[in-house]
PDB file with one MODEL, atoms N, CA, C and O in Angstrom:
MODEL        1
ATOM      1  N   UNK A   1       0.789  -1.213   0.000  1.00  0.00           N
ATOM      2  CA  UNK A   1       0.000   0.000   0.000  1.00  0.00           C
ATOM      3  C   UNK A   1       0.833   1.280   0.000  1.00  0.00           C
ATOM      4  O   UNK A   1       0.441   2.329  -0.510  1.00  0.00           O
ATOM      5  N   UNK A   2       1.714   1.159   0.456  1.00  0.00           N
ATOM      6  CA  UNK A   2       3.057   2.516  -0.176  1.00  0.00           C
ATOM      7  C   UNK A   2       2.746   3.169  -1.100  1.00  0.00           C
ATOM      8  O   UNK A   2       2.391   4.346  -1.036  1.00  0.00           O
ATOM      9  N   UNK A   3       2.842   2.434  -2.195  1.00  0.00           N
ATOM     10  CA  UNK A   3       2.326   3.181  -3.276  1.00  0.00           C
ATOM     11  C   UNK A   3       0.883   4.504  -3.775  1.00  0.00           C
ATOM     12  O   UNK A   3       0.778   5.584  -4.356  1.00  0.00           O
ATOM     13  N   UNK A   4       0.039   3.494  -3.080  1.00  0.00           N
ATOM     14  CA  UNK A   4      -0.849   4.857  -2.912  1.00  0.00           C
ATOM     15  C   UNK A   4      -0.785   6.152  -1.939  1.00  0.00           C
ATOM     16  O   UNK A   4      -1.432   7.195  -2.031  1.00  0.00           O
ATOM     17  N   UNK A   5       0.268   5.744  -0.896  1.00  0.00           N
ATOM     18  CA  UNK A   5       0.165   7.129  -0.325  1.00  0.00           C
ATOM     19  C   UNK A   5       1.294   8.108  -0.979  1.00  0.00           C
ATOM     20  O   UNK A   5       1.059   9.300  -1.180  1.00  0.00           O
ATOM     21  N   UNK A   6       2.588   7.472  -1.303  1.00  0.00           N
ATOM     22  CA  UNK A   6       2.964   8.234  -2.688  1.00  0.00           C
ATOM     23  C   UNK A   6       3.004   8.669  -3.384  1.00  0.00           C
ATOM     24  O   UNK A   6       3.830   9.503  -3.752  1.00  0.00           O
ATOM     25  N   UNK A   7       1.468   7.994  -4.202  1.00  0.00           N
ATOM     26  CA  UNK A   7       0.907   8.709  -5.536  1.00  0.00           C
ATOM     27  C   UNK A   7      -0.006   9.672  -4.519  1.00  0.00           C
ATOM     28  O   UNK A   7       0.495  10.785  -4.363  1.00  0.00           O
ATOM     29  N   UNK A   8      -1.008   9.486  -3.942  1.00  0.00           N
ATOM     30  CA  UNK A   8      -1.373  10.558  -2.871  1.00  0.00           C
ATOM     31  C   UNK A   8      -0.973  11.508  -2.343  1.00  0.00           C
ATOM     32  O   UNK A   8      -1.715  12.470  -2.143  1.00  0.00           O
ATOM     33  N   UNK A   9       0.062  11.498  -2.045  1.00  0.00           N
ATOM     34  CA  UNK A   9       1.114  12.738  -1.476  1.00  0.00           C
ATOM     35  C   UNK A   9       1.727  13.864  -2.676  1.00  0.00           C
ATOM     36  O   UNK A   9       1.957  15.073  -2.650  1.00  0.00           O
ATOM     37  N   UNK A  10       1.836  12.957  -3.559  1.00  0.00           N
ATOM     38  CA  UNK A  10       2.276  14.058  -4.928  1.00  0.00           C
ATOM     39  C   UNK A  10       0.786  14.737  -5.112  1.00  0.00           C
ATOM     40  O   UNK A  10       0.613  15.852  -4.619  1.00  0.00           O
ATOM     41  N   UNK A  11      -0.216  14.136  -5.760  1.00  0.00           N
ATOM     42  CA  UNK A  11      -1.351  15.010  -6.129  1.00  0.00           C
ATOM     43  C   UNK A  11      -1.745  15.891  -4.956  1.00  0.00           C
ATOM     44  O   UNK A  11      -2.174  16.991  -5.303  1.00  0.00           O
ATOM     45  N   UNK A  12      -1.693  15.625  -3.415  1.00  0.00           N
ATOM     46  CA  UNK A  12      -1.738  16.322  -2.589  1.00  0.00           C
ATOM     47  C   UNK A  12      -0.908  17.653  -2.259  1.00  0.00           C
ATOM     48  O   UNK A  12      -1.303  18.673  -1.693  1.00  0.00           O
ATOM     49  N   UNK A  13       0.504  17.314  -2.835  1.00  0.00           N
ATOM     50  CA  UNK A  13       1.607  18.352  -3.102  1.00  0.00           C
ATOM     51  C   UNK A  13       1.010  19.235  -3.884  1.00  0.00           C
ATOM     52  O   UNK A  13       0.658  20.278  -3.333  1.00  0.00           O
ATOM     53  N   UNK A  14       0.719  19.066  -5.422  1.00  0.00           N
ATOM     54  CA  UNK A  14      -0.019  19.479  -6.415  1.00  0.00           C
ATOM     55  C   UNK A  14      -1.088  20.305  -6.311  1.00  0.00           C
ATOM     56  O   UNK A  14      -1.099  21.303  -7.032  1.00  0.00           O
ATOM     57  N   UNK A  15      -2.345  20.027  -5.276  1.00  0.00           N
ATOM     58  CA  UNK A  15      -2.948  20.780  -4.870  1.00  0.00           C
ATOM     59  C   UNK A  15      -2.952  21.681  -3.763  1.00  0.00           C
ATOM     60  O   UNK A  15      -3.955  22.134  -3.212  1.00  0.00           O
ATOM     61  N   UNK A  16      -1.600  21.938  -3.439  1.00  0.00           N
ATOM     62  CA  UNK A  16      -1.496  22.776  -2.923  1.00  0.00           C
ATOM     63  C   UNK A  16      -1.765  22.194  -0.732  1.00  0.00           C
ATOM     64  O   UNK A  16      -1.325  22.887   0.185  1.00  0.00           O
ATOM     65  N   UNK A  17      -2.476  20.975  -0.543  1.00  0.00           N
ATOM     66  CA  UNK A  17      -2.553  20.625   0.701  1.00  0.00           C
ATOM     67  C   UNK A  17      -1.048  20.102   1.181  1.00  0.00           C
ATOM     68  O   UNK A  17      -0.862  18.891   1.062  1.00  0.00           O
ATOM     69  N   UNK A  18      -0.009  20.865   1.688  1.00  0.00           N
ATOM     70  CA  UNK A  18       1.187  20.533   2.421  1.00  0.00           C
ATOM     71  C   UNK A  18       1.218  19.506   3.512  1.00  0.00           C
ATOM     72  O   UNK A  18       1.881  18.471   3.564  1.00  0.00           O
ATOM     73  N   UNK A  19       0.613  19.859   4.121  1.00  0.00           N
ATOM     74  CA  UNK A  19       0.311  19.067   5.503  1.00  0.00           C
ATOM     75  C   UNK A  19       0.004  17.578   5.316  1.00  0.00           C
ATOM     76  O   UNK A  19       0.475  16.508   5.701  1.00  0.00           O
ATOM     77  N   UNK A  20      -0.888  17.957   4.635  1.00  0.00           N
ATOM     78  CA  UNK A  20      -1.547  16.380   3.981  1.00  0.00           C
ATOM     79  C   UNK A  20      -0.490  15.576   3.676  1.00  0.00           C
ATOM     80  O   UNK A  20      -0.098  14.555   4.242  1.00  0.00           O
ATOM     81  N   UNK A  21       0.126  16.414   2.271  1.00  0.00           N
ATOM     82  CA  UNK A  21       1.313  15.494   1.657  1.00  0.00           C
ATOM     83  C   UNK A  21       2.279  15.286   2.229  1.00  0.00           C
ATOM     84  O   UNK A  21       3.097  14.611   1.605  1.00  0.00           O
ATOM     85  N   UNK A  22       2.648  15.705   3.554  1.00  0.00           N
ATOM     86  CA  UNK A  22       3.957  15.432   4.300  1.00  0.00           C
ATOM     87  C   UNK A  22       3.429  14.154   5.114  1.00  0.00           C
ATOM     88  O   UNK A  22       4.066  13.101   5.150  1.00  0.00           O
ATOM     89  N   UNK A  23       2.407  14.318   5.656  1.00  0.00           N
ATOM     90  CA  UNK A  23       1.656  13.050   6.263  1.00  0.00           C
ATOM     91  C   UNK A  23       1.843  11.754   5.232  1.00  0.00           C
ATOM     92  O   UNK A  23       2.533  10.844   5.689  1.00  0.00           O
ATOM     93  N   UNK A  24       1.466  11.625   4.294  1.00  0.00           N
ATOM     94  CA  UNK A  24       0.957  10.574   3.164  1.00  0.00           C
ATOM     95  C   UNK A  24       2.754  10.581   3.088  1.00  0.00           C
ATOM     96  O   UNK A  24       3.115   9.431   3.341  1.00  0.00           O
ATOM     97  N   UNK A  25       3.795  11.356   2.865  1.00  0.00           N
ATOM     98  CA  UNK A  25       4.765  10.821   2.161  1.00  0.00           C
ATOM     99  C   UNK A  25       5.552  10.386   3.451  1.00  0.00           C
ATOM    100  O   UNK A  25       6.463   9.642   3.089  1.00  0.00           O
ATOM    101  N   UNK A  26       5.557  10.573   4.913  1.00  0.00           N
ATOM    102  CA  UNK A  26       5.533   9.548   6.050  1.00  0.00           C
ATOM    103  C   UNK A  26       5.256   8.084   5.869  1.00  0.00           C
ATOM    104  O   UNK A  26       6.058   7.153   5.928  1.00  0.00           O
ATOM    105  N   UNK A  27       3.711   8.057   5.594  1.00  0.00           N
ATOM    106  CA  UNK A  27       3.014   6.882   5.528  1.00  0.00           C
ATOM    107  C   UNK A  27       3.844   5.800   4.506  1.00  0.00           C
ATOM    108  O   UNK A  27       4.317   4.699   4.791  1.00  0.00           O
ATOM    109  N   UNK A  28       3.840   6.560   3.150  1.00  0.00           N
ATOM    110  CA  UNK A  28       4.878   5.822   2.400  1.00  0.00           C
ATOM    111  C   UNK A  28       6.141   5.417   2.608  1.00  0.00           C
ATOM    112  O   UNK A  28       6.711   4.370   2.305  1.00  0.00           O
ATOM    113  N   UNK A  29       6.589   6.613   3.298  1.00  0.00           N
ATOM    114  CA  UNK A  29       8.520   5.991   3.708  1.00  0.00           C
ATOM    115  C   UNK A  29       7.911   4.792   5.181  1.00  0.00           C
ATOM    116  O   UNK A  29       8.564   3.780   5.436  1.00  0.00           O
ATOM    117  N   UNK A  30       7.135   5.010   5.663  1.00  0.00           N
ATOM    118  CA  UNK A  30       6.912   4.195   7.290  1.00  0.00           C
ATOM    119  C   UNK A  30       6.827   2.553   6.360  1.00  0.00           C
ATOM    120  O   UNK A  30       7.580   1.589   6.500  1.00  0.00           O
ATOM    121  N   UNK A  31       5.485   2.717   5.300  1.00  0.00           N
ATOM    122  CA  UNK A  31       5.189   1.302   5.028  1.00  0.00           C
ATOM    123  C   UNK A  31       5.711   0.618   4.191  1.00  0.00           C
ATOM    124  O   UNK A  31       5.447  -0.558   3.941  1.00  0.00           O
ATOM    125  N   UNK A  32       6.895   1.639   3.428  1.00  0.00           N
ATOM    126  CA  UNK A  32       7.864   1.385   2.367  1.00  0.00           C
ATOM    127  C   UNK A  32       9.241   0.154   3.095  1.00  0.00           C
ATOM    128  O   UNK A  32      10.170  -0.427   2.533  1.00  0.00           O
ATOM    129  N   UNK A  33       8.853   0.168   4.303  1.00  0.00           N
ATOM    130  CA  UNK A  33      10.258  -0.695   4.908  1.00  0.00           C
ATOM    131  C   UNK A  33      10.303  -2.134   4.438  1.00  0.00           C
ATOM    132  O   UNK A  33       9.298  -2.845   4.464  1.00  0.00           O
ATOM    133  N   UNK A  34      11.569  -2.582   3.977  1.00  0.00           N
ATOM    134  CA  UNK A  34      11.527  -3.858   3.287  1.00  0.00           C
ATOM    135  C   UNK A  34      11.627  -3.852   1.951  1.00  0.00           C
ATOM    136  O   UNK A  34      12.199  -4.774   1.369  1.00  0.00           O
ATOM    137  N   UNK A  35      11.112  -2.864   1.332  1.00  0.00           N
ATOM    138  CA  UNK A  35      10.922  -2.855   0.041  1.00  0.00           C
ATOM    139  C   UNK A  35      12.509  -2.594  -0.659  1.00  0.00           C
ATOM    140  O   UNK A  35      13.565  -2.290  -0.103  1.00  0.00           O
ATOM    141  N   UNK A  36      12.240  -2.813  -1.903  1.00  0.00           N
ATOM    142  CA  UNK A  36      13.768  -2.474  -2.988  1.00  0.00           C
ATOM    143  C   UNK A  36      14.092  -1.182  -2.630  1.00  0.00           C
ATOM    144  O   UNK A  36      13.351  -0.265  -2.985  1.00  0.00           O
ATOM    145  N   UNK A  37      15.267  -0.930  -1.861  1.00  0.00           N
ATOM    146  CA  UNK A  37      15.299   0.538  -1.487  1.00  0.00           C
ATOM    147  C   UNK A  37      15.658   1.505  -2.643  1.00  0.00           C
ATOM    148  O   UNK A  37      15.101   2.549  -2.981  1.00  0.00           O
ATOM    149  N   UNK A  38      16.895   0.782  -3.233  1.00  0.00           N
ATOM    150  CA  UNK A  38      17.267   1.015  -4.385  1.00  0.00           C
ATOM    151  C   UNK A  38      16.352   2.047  -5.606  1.00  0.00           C
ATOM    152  O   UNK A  38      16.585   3.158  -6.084  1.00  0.00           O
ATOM    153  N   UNK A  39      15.360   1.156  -5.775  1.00  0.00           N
ATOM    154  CA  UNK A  39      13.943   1.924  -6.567  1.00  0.00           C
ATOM    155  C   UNK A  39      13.047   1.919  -6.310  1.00  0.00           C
ATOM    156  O   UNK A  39      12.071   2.092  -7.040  1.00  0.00           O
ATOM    157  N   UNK A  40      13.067   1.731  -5.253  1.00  0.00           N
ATOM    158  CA  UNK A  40      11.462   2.169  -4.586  1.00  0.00           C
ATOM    159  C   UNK A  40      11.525   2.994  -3.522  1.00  0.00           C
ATOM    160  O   UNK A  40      11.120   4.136  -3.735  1.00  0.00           O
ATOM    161  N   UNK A  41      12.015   2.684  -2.159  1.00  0.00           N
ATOM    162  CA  UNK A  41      12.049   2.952  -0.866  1.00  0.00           C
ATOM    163  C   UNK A  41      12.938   4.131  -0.731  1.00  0.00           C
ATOM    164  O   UNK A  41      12.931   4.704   0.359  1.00  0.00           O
ATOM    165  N   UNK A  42      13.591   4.513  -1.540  1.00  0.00           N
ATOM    166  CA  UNK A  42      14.669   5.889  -2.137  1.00  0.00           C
ATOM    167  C   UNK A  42      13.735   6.862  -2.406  1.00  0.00           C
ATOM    168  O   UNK A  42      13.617   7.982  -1.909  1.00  0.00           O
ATOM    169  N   UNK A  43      12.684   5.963  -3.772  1.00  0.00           N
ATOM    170  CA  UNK A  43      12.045   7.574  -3.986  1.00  0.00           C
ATOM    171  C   UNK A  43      11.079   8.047  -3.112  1.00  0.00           C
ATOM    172  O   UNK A  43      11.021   9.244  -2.831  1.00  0.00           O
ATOM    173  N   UNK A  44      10.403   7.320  -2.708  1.00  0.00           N
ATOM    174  CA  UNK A  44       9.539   7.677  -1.076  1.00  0.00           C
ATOM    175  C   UNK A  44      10.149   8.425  -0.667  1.00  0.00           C
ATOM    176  O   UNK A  44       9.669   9.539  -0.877  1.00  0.00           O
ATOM    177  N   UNK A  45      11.379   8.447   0.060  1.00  0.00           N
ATOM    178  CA  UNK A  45      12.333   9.228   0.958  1.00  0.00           C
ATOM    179  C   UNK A  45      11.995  10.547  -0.238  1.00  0.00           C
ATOM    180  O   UNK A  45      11.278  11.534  -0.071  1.00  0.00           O
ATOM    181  N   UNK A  46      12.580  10.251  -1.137  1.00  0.00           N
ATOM    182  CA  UNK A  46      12.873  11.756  -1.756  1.00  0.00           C
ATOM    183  C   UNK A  46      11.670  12.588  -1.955  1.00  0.00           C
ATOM    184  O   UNK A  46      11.786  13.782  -2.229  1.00  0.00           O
ATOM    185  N   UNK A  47      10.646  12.080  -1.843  1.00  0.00           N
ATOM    186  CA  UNK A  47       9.088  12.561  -1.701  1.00  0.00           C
ATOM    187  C   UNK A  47       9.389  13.259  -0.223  1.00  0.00           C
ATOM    188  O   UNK A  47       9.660  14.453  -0.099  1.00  0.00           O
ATOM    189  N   UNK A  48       9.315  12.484   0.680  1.00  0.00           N
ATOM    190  CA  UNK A  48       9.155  13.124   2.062  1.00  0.00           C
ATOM    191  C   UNK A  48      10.141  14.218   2.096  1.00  0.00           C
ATOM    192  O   UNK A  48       9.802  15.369   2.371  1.00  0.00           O
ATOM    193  N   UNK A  49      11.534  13.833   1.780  1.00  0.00           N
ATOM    194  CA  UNK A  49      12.181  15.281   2.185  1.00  0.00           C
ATOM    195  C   UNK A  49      11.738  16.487   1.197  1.00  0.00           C
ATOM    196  O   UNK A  49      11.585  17.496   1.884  1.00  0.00           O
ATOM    197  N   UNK A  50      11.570  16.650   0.309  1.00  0.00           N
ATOM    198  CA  UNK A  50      11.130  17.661  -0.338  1.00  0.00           C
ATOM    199  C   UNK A  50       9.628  18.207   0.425  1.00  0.00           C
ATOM    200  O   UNK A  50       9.480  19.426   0.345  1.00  0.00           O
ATOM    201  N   UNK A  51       8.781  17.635   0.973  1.00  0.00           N
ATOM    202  CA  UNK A  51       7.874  17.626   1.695  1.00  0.00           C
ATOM    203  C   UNK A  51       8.200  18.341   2.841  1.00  0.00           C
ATOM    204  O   UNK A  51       7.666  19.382   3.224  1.00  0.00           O
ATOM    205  N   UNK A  52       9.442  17.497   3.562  1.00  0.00           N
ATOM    206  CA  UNK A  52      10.032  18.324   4.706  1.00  0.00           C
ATOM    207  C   UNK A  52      10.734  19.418   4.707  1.00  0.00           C
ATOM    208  O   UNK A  52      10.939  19.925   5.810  1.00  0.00           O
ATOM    209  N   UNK A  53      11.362  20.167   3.347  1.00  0.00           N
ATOM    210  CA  UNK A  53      11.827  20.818   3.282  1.00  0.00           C
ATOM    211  C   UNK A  53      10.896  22.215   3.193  1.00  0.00           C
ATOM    212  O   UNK A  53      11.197  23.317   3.650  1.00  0.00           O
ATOM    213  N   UNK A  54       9.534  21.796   2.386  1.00  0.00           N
ATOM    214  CA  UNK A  54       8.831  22.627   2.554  1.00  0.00           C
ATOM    215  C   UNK A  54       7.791  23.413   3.573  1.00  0.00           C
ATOM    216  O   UNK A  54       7.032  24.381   3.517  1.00  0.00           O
ATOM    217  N   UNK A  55       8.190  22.466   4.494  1.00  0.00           N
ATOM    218  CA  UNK A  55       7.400  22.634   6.003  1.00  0.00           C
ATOM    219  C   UNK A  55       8.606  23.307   6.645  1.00  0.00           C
ATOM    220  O   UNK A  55       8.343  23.948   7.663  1.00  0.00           O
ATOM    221  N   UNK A  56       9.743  23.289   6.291  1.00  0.00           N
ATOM    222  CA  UNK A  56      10.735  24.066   6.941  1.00  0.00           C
ATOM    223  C   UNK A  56      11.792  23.326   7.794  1.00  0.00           C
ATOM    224  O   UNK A  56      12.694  23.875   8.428  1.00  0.00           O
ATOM    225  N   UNK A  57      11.503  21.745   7.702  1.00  0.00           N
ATOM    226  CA  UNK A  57      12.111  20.629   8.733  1.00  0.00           C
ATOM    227  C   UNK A  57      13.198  20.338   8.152  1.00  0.00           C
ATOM    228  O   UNK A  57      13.078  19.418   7.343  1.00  0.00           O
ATOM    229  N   UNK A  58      14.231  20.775   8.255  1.00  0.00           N
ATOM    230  CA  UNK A  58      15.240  20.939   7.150  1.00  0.00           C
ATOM    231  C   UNK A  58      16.474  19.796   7.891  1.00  0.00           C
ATOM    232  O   UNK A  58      17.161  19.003   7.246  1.00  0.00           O
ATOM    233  N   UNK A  59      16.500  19.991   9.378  1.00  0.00           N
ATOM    234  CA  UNK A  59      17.161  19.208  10.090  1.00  0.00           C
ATOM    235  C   UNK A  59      16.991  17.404   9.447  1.00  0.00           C
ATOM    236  O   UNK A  59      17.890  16.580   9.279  1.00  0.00           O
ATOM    237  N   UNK A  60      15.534  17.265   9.212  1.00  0.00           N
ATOM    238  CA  UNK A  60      15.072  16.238   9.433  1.00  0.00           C
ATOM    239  C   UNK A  60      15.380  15.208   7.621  1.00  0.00           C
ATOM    240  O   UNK A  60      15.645  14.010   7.526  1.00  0.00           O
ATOM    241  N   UNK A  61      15.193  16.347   6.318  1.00  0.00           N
ATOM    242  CA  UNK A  61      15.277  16.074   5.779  1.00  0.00           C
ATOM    243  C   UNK A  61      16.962  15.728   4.991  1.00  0.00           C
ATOM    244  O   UNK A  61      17.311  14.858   4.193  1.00  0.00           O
ATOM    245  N   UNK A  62      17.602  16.689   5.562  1.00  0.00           N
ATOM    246  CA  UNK A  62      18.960  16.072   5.646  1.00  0.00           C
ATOM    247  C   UNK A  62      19.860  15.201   6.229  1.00  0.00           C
ATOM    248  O   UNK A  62      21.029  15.063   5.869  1.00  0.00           O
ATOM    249  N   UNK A  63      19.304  14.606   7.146  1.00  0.00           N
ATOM    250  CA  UNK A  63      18.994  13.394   7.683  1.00  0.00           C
ATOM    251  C   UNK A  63      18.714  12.478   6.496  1.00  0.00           C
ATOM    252  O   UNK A  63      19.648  11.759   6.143  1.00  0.00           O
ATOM    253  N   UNK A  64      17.899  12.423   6.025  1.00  0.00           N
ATOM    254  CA  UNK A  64      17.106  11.574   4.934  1.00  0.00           C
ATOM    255  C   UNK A  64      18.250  11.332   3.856  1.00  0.00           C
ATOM    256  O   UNK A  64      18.415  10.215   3.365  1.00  0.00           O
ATOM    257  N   UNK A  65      19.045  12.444   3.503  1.00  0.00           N
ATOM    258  CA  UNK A  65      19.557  12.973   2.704  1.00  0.00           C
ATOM    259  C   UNK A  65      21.275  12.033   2.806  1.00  0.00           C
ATOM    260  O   UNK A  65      21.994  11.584   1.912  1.00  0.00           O
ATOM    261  N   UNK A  66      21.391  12.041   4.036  1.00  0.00           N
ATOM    262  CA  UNK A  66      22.524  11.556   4.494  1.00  0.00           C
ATOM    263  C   UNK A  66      22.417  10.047   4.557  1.00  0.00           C
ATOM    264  O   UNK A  66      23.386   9.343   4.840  1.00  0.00           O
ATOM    265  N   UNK A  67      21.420   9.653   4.332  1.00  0.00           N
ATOM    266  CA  UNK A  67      21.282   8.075   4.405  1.00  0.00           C
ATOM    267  C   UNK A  67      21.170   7.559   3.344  1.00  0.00           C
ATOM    268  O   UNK A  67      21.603   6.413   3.222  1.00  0.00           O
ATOM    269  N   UNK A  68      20.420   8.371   1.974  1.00  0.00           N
ATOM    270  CA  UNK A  68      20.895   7.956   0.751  1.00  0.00           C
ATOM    271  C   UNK A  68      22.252   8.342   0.288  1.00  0.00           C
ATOM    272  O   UNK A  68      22.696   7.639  -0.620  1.00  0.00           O
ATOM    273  N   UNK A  69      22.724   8.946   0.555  1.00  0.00           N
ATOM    274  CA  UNK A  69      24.083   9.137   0.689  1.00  0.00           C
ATOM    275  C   UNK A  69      25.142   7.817   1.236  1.00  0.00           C
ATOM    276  O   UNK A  69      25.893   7.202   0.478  1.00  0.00           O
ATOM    277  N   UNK A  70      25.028   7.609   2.427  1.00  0.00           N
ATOM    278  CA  UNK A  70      25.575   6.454   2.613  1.00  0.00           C
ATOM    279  C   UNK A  70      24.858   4.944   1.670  1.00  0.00           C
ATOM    280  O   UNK A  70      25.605   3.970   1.579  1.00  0.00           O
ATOM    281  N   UNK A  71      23.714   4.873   1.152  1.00  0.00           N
ATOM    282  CA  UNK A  71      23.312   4.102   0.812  1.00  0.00           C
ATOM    283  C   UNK A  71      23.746   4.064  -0.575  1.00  0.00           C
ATOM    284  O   UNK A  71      23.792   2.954  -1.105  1.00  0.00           O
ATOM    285  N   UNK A  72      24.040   4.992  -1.188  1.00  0.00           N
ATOM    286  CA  UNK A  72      24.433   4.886  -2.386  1.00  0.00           C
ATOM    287  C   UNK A  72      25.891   4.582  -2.638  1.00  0.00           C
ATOM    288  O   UNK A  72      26.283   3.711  -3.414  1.00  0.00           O
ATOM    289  N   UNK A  73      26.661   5.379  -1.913  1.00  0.00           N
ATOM    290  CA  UNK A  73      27.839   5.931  -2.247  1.00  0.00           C
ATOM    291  C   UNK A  73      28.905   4.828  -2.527  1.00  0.00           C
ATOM    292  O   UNK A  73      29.906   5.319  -3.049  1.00  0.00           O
ATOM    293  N   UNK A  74      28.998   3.260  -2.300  1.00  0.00           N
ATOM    294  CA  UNK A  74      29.209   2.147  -3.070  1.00  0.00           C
ATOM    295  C   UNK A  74      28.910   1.826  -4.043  1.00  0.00           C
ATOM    296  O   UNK A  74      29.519   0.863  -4.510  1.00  0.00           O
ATOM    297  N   UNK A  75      28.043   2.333  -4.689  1.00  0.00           N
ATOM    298  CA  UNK A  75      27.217   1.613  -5.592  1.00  0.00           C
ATOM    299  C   UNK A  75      27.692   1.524  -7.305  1.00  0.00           C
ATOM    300  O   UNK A  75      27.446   0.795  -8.265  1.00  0.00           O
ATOM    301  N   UNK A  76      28.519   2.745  -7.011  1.00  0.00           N
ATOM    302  CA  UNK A  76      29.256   3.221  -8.000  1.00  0.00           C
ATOM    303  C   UNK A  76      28.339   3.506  -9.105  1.00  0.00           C
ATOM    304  O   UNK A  76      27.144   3.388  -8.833  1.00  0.00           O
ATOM    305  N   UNK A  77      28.657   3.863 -10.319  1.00  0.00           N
ATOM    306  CA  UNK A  77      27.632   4.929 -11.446  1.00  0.00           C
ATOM    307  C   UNK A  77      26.422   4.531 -10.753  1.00  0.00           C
ATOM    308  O   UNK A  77      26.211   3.484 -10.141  1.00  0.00           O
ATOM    309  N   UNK A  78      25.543   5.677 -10.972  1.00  0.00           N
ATOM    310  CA  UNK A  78      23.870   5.133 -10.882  1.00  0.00           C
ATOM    311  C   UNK A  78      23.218   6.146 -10.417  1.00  0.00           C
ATOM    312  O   UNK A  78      23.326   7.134 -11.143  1.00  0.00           O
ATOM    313  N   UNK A  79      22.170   6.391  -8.891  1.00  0.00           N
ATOM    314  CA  UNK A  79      21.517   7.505  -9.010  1.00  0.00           C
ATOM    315  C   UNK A  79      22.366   8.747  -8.582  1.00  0.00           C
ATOM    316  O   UNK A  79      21.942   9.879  -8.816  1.00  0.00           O
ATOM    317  N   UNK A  80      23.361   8.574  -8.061  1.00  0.00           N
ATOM    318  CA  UNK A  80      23.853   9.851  -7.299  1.00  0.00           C
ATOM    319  C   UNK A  80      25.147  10.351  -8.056  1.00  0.00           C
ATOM    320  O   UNK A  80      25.859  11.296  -7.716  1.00  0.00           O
ATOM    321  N   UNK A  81      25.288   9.616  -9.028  1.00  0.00           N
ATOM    322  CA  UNK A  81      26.863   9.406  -9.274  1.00  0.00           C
ATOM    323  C   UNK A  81      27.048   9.948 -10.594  1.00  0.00           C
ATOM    324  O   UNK A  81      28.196  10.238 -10.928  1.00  0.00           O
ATOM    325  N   UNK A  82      25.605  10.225 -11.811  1.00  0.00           N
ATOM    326  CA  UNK A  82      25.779   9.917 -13.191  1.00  0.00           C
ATOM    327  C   UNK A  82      24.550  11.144 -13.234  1.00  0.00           C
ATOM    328  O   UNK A  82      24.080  11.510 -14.312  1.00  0.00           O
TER     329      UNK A  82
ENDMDL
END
């Protein structure tokens, strides 16, 4: 069910409800655990921090930020690298 609060959280972004979409893109990174982080459970994250960034939680989203960071940074070419 990730997925719908994902796709939920963007159209919620879209219309302008913030609050909402920071909630829903929670829900997605919370129920996203387990999943292919790689391509899935990454872009959740990158939903929420942009979310968080716009609420002003900036602490929180660089945090986020720092963990795809370590998560990538082996991986050699690919999302962070190319």
């Amino acid at each position: 069910m990730p997925i719908f609060y994902y796709k939920r959280g963007q159209a919620r972004s879209l219309l302008g409800r913030a609050d909402d979409a920071l909630a829903d893109a929670e829900l997605a990174v919370s129920n996203g655990q387990g999943s292919d982080y790689k391509n899935v459970g990454s872009r959740y994250e990158q939903l929420l921090m942009r979310r968080l960034r716009d609420a002003g939680q900036h602490k929180r989203a660089n945090a986020l930020v720092s963990k795809q960071l370590a998560a990538f940074a082996n991986q050699g070419k690919g999302r962070l690298s190319g």
